[in-house]
C-alpha positions in Angstrom: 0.0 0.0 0.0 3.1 2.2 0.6 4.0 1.5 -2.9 1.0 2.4 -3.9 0.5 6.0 -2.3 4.5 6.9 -3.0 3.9 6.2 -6.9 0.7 8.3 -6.7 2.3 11.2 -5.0 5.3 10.8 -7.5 3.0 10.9 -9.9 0.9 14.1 -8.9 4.2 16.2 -8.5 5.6 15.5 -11.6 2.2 16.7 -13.1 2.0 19.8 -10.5 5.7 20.3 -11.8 4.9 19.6 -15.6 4.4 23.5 -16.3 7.0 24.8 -15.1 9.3 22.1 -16.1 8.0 21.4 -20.1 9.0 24.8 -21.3 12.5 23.8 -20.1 12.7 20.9 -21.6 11.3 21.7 -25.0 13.8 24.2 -25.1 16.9 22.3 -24.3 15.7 19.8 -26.7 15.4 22.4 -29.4 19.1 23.0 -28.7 20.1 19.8 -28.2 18.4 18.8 -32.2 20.4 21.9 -33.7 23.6 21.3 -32.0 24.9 21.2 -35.6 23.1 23.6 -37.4 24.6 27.4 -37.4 21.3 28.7 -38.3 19.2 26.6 -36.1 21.3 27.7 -33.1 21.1 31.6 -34.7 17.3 31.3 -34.8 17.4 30.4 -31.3 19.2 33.3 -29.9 17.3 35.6 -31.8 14.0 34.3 -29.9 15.2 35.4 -27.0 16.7 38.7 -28.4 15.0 42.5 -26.7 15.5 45.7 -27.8 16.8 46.8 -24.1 19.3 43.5 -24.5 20.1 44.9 -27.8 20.9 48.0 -26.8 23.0 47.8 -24.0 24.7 45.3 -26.6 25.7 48.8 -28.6 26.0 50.9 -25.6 29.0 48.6 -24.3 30.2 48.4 -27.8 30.6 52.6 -28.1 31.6 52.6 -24.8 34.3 50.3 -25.5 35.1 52.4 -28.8 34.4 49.2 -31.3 32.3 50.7 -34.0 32.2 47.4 -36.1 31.1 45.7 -32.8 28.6 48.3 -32.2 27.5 48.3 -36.1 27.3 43.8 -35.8 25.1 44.5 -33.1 22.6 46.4 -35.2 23.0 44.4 -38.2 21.7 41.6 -35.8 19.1 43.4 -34.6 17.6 44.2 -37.8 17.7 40.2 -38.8 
């Protein structure tokens, strides 16, 4: 009966879990599948790409006085 009741609550976190934890998991697997793939792996980092990311990208660039940095930075924004 112990068996019973610890695979049941096993089974009930993993589903209370399952939200938090699928995004995760789709997303490593994504990674995992383009591994290979230059472009894959590009499209992937521009998902998680933001305009305030982007430009404190720039910012640091200019700051750092590395125009062609600065300028790759925009060219990857506009992509």
């Amino acid at each position: 009966m112990r068996r019973v009741f610890a695979l049941l609550f096993l089974a009930s976190t993993l589903a209370a879990l399952a939200p938090w934890g699928w995004p995760v998991l789709r997303e490593a697997g994504r990674l995992v599948a383009g591994r290979d793939d230059p472009a894959v792996l590009a499209d992937l980092d521009m998902r998680g790409l933001s305009s305030a990311a982007l430009a404190h990208s720039i910012t640091r660039a200019l700051d750092a006085d590395d125009p062609d940095l600065a300028a790759s930075a925009l060219q990857w924004g506009d992509a």
